[in-house]
C-alpha positions as CSV (number, residue, x, y, z in Angstrom):
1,X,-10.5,-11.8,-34.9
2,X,-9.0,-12.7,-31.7
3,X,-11.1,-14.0,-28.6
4,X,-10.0,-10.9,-26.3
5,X,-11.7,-8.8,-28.9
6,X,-14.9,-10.2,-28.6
7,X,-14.7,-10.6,-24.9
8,X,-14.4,-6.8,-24.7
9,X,-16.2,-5.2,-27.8
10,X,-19.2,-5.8,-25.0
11,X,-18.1,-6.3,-21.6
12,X,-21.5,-4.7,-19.9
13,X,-23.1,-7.5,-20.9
14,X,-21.6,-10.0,-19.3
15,X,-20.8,-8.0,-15.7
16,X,-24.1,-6.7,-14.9
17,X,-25.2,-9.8,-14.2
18,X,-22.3,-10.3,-11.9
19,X,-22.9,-7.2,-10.5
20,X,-26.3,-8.2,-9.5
21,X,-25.8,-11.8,-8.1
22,X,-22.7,-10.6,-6.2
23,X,-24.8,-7.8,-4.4
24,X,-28.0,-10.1,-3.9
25,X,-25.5,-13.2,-2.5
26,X,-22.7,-11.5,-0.4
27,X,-25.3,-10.1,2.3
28,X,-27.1,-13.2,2.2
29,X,-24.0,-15.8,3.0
30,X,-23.1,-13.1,5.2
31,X,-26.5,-12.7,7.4
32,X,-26.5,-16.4,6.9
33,X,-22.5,-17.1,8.0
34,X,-23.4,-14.9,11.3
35,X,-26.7,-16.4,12.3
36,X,-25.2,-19.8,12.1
37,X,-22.0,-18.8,13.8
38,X,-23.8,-16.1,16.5
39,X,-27.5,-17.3,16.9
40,X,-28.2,-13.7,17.1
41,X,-30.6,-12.7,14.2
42,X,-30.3,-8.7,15.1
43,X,-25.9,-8.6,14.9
44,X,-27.0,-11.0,11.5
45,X,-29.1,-8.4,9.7
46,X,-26.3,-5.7,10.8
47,X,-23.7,-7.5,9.3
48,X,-25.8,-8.0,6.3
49,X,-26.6,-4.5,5.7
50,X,-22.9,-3.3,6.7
51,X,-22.0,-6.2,3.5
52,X,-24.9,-4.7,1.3
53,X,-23.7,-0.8,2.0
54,X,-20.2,-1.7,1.5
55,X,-21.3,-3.4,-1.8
56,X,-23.1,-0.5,-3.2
């Protein structure tokens, strides 16, 4: 049986972790890229949740 066959007889598997880490980490390196850029902990948490609502 070829590898791309096993790869997707269950693909859920392997993206909803993905899924997950990608929408925990991409607000946090964004707060965290503004508040070390800015110094501004307010226009960091609006960036954040903009990145979190865009990821959902």
């Amino acid at each position: 049986m070829p590898l791309w066959r096993v790869s997707r007889s269950h693909p859920l598997y392997v993206d909803l972790p993905l899924i997950a880490a990608g929408g925990a980490l991409v607000p946090l390196a964004a707060w965290l890229l503004v508040l070390r850029t800015s110094r501004r902990p307010w226009l960091a948490a609006v960036i954040a949740a903009g990145a979190l609502g865009l990821g959902v």
